[in-house]
C-alpha positions as a printed NumPy array, in Angstrom:
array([[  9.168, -19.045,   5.69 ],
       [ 10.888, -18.581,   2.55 ],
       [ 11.249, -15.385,   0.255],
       [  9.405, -16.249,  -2.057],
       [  6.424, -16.888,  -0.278],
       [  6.393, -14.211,   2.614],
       [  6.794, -11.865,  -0.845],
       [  3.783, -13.417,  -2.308],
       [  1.658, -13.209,   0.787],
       [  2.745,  -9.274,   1.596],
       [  1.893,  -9.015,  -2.136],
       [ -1.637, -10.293,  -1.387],
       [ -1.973,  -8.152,   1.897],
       [ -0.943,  -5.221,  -0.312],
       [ -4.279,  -6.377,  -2.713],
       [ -6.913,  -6.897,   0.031],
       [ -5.911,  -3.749,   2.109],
       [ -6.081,  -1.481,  -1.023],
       [ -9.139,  -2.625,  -2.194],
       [-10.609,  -2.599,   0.882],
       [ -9.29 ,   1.291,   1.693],
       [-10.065,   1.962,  -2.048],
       [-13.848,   0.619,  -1.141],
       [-13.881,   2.793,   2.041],
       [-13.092,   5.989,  -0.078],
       [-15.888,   5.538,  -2.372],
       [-18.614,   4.727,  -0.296],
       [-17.345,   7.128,   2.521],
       [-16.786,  10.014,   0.294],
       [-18.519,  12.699,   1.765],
       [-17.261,  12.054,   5.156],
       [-13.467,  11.584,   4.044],
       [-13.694,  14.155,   1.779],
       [-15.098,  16.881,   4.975],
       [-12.216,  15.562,   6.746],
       [ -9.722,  15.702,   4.464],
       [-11.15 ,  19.155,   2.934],
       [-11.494,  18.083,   0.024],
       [-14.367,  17.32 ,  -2.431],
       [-16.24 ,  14.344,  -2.043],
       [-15.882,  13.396,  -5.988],
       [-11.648,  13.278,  -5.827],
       [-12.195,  11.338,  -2.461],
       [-14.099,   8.866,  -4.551],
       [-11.842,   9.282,  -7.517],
       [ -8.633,   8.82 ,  -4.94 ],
       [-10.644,   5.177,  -4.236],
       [-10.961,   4.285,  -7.493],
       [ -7.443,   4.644,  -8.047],
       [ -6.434,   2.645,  -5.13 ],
       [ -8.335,  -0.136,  -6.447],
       [ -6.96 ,  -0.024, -10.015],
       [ -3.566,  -0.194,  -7.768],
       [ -4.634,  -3.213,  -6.215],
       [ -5.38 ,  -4.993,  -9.627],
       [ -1.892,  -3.464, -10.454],
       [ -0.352,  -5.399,  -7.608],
       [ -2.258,  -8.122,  -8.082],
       [ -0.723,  -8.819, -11.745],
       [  2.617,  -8.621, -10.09 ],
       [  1.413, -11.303,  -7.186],
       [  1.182, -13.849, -10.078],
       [  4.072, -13.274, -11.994],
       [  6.701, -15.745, -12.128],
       [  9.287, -13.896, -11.922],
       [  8.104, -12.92 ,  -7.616],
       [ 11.038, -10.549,  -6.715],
       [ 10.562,  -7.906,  -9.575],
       [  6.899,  -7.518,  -8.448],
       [  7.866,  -7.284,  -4.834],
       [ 10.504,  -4.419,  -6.18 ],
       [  7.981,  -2.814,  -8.1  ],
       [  5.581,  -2.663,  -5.122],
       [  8.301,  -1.804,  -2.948],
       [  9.095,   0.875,  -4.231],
       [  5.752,   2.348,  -4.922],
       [  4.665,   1.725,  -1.187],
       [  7.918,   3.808,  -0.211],
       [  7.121,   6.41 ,  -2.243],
       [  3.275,   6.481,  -1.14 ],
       [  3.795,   6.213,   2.371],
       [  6.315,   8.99 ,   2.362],
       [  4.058,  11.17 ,   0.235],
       [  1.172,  10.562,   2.689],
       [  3.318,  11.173,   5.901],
       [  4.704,  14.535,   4.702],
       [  1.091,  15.484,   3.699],
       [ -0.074,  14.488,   7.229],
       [  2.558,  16.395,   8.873],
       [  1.09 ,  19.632,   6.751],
       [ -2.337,  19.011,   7.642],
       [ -4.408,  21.703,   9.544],
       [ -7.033,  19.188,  10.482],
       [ -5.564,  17.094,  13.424],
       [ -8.177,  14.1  ,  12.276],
       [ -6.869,  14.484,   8.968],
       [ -3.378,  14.217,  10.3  ],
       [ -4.18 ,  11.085,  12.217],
       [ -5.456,   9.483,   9.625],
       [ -3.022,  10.044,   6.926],
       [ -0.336,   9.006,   9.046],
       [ -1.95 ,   6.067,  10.135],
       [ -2.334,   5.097,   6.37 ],
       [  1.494,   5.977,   5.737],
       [  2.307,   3.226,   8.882],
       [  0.153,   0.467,   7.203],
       [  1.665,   1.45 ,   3.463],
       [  5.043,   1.064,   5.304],
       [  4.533,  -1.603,   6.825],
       [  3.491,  -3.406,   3.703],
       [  6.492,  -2.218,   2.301],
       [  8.711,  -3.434,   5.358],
       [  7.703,  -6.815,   4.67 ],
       [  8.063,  -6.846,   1.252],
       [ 11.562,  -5.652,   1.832],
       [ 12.11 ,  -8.414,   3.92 ],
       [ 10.722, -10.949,   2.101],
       [ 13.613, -10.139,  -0.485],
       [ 16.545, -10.199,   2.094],
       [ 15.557, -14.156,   2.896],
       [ 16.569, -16.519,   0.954],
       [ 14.683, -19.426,   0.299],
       [ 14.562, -23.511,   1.167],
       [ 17.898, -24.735,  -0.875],
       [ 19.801, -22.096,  -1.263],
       [ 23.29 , -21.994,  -0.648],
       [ 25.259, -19.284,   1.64 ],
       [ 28.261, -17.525,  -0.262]])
């Protein structure tokens, strides 16, 4: 498989799992948000978010130019996923701490395949 398209394709696993964690935070709420500690209305507000993200990322699934959006993305799933492990790490709630990290391994792994999908090169390209 090409670049191009594995990058596309992590792009749109990137959309569906963000709207579909950013769907689980809003109607969930309450429970995340005794889990977590934290109010129910950021837990919902957190989900919101994630969705506008997924929009976000889905603009940069269509754009022509594929490799910028998979930087973009790339970049922001780095960031996330390191900002969610550290936070799970801290957590006093071992539930919590499960479930954050498992969030930072998916983020991650998004990101790992976005990565790679910009180290292949695609059908026609030349080596050197």
């Amino acid at each position: 498989m090409g670049g191009e398209r594995l990058g596309r394709i992590a792009l749109a696993l990137d959309v569906i799992y963000c709207l579909l964690t950013g769907a689980l935070l809003v109607v969930f709420r309450a429970r995340v948000g005794g889990l977590l500690r934290l109010p129910g209305p950021l837990v919902a507000a957190v989900g919101g978010a994630t969705i506008g993200w997924a929009v976000i990322v889905l603009g940069q699934t269509v754009r022509m130019d594929w490799r910028r959006g998979v930087k973009q993305v790339l970049a922001a799933n780095v960031a996330g996923s390191i900002a969610l492990a550290v936070v799970s790490a801290f957590h006093p709630v071992r539930g919590a701490r499960a479930l954050l990290a498992f969030i930072a391994l998916d983020v991650m792994a998004l990101a790992v395949a976005q990565g790679i999908s910009l180290i292949r090169r695609g059908p026609g390209r030349r080596n050197g």
